[in-house]
N, C-alpha and C positions, 0 to 999 in steps of 0.2 A: 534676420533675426528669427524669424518662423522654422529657418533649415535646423538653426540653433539648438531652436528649442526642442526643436523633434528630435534631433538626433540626442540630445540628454532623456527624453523621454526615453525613447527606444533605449540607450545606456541602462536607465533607471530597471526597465521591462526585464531586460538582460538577467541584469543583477537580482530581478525578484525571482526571477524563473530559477537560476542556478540557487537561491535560497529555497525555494519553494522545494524544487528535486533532491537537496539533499534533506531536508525535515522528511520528505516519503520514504527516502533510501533509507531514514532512519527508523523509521516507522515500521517498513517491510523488515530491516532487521529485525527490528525487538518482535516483531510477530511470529515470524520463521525462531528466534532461540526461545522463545515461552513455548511454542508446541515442540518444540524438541526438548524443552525440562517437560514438558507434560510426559510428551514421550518414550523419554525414556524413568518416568518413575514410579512405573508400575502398577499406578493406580490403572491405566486399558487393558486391557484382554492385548495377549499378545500380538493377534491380526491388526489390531486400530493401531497398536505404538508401531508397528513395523510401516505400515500405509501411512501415519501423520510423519516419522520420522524417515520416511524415503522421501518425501515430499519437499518436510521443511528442511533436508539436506541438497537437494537438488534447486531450492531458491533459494540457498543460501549461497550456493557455488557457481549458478546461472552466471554467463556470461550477460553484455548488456542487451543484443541483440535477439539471446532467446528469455530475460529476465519476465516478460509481461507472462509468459508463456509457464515460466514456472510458476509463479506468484499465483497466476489462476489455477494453476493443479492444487498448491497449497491450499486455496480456497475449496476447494474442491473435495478434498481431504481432511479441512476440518468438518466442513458439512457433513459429507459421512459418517464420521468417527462420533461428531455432535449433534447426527439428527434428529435426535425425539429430548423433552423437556426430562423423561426419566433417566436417560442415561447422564443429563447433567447433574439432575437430583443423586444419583448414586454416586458421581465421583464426588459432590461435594460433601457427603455424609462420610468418605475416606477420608482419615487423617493425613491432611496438607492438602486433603484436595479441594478445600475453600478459596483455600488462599491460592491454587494454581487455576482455577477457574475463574477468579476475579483479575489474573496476572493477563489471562487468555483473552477473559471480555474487554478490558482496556485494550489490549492489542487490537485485537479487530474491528472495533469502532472507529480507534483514531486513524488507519488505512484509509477509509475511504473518504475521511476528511482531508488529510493528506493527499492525497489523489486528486480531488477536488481543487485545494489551492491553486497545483502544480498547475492542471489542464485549463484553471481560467488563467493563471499568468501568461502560460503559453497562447490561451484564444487572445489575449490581450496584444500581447506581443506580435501575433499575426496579421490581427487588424493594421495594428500601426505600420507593419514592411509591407502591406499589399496596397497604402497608397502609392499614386505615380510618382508622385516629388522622392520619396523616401526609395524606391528603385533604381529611378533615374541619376540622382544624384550621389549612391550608393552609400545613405547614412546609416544602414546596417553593418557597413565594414565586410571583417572576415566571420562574423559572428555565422554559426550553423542556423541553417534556420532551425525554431525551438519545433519539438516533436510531443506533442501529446502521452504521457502512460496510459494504455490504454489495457483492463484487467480485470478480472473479476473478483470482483473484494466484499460481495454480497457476503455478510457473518453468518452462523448458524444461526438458522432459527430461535434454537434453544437460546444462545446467547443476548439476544435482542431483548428489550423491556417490553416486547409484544409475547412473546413464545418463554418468557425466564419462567423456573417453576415456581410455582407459589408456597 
């Protein structure tokens, strides 16, 4: 009855993790296409929209393997383009640039929520296969063992309700 029940656990773990990873994959989308409408709509100086739209095109097309890798360039790249509280002040004072800055700060907030979920269903999910019963008697199946995102999703300063302009 115990084997049972763990292996429906573990099932269960499964199933949250592969929910949890696609609400991220969803997430990293919608993140990567708002800084590519940021990008390309001319509210940046052409240096920022060329540096945020190489960026959010290269995490947009990452394979899985190097995905963590771009996502933290992205990051990386908005912080740049959005490091001081006045240059968020300026794009929002452009027409449409309110609403593309509010489109932005949603994005990069729910990332690292997102992320979050994923990496505790995963610790969850680890716990439960690293006891012996659940080894031995192979109630994880063929299942992969689950993998962590591991990335940097730090927002812009500017964008945070620490750093937003007043």
């Amino acid at each position: 009855m115990y084997l049972s029940w763990t292996a429906g656990r573990l099932d269960r773990l499964h199933a949250r993790i592969d929910a949890a990873r696609a609400a991220l994959d969803a997430q990293l989308v919608r993140r990567a296409s708002v800084a590519m409408e940021l990008a390309t709509s001319s509210l940046l100086d052409p240096a920022a929209s060329l540096l945020l739209l190489d960026a959010a095109h290269a995490a947009r097309q990452a394979e899985d393997e190097h995905r963590e890798v771009a996502e933290s360039q992205l990051s990386l790249a908005l912080r740049a383009v959005l490091a001081e509280p006045e240059q968020v002040a300026v794009l929002v004072a452009e027409p449409g640039g309110e609403e593309a800055v509010k489109d932005l700060t949603a994005a990069v907030r729910r990332v690292p929520l997102a992320r979050r979920f994923h990496n505790d269903a995963v610790r969850a999910a680890r716990a439960v296969r690293e006891h012996r019963l659940v080894r031995y008697f192979r109630l994880a199946g063929k299942a992969p063992f689950p993998m962590a995102f591991e990335m940097d999703d730090a927002p812009p300063p500017a964008l945070t309700p620490e750093g937003a302009p007043a």
